[in-house]
C-alpha positions in Angstrom: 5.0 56.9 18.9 5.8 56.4 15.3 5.1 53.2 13.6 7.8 51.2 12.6 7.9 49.7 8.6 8.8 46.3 8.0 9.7 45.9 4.1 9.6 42.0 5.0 6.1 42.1 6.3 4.6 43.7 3.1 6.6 41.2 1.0 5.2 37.8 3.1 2.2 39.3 2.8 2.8 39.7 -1.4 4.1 36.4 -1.6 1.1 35.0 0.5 -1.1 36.7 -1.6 0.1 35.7 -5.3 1.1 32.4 -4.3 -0.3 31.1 -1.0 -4.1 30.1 -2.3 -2.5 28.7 -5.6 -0.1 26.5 -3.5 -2.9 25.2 -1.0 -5.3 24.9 -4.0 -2.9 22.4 -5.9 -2.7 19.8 -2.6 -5.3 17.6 -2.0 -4.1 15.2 0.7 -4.8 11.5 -0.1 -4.9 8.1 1.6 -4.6 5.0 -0.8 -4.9 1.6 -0.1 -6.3 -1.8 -0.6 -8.5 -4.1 1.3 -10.0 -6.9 0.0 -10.5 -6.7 -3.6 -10.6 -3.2 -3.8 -8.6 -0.4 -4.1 -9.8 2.2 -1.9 -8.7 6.3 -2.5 -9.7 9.0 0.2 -9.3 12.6 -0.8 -9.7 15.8 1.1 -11.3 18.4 -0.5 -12.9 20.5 2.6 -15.8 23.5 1.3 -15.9 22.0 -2.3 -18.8 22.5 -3.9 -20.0 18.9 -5.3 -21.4 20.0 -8.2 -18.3 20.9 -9.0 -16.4 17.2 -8.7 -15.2 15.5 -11.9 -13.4 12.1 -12.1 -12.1 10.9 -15.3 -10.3 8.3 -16.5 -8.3 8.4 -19.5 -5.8 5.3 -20.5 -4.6 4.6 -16.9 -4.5 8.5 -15.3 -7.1 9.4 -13.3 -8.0 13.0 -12.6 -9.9 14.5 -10.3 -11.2 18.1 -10.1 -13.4 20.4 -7.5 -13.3 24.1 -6.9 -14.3 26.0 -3.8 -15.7 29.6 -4.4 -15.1 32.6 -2.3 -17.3 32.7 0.5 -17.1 36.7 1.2 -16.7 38.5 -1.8 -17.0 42.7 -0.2 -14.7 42.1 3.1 -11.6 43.7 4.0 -9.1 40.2 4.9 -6.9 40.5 7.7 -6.6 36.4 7.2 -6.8 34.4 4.4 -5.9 31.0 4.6 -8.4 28.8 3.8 -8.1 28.3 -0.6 -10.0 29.1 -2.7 -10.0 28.2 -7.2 -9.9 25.2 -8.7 -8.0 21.9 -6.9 -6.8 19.1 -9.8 -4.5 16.1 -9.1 -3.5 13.5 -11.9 -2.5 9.6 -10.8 -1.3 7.5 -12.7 -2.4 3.9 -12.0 -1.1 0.6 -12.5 -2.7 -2.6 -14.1 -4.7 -4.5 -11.8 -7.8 -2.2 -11.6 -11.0 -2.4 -13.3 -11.3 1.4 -13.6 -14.5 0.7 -15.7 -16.2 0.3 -12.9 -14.9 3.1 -10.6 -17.7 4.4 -7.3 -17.2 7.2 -5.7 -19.0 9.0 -2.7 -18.9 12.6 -1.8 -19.3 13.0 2.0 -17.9 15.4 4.7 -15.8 17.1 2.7 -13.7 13.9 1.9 -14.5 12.0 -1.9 -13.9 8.1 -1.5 -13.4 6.0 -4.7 -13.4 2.8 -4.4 -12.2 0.7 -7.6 -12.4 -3.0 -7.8 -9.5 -5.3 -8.5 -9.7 -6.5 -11.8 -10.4 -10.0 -12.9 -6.9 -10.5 -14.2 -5.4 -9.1 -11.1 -7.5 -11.8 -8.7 -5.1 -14.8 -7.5 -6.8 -17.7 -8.7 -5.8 -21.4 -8.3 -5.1 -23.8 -11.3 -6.1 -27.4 -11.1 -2.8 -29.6 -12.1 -4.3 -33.2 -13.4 -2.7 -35.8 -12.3 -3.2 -39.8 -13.6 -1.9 -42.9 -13.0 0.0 -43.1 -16.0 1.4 -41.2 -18.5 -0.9 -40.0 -21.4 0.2 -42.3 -24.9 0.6 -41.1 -28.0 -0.1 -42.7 -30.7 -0.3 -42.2 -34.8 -2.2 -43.3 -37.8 -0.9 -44.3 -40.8 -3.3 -44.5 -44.0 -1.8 -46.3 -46.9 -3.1 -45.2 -50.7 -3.2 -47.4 -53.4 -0.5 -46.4 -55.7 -1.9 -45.5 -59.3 -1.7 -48.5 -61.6 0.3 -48.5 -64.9 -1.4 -48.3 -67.9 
C-alpha cells in the first residue's frame, strides 16, 4: 500500500513551524482589575524563566518581558506547541496610578503587579464652612497730608 501525499499537510506544518511559536510567544493572557485602592494585573507566563522578567515603566507604558528557552535541544518533534523566545506586551495606562511604586510577584507561572492608586486619584471629601452670617468686607482708607506750598 502506497502512501498517499498531502501538499496541505506539509504546508500546516510550514506555517506552524515559521509562525505558530512566534504567534503563541507574542500572547500573554491578562486579568486587570481593581480592588480597593489598588490596581491589580495578573499575567500568564507559564515555563518562563524569572530571571528573565523585566517590568518597566516609561511615561505611562508599561512593558513587560520574559523568555522561555527550549527545553530539548537534540530531539526529533512530532509536536510542538508549547512556545518558546522571547514574550513582550506594552500597556498603556491611564492617570490615576502611582506607578512609582509598582510590586510585583513571580509565582506559578503567573506575575502579579499590584499598583497603588495614586493620591490624586483617591476620592476625598471637602469640608464646606458654613457660619451664621455672611463674612463682611471691609476697607481702609489712609489719608496723606498733602505737601504744603512753599
Amino acid at each position: 500500500m502506497a502512501t498517499r501525499y498531502d501538499p496541505f499537510q506539509d504546508m500546516d506544518r510550514l506555517v506552524g513551524e515559521m509562525f505558530g511559536s512566534a504567534r503563541a510567544a507574542a500572547t500573554m493572557p491578562m486579568d486587570f482589575f481593581r480592588s480597593g485602592d489598588h490596581y491589580v494585573l495578573h499575567v500568564d507566563l507559564p515555563g518562563v524563566d524569572p530571571g528573565t522578567i523585566d517590568v518597566n515603566v516609561e511615561d505611562r507604558t508599561l512593558t513587560l518581558r520574559g523568555e522561555r528557552s527550549a527545553v530539548e535541544h537534540d530531539v526529533q518533534w512530532y509536536l510542538r506547541e508549547r512556545a518558546t523566545g522571547s514574550y513582550v506586551r506594552q500597556i498603556t495606562v491611564g492617570r490615576g496610578m502611582a506607578l512609582d511604586k509598582i510590586d510585583a510577584t513571580y509565582s506559578d507561572g503567573v506575575l502579579t503587579l499590584s499598583i497603588p492608586v495614586s493620591e490624586d486619584a483617591k476620592p476625598r471629601k471637602i469640608e464646606v464652612q458654613h457660619g451664621g452670617r455672611a463674612p463682611t468686607i471691609t476697607q481702609t482708607v489712609e489719608h496723606t497730608a498733602e505737601p504744603s506750598p512753599r
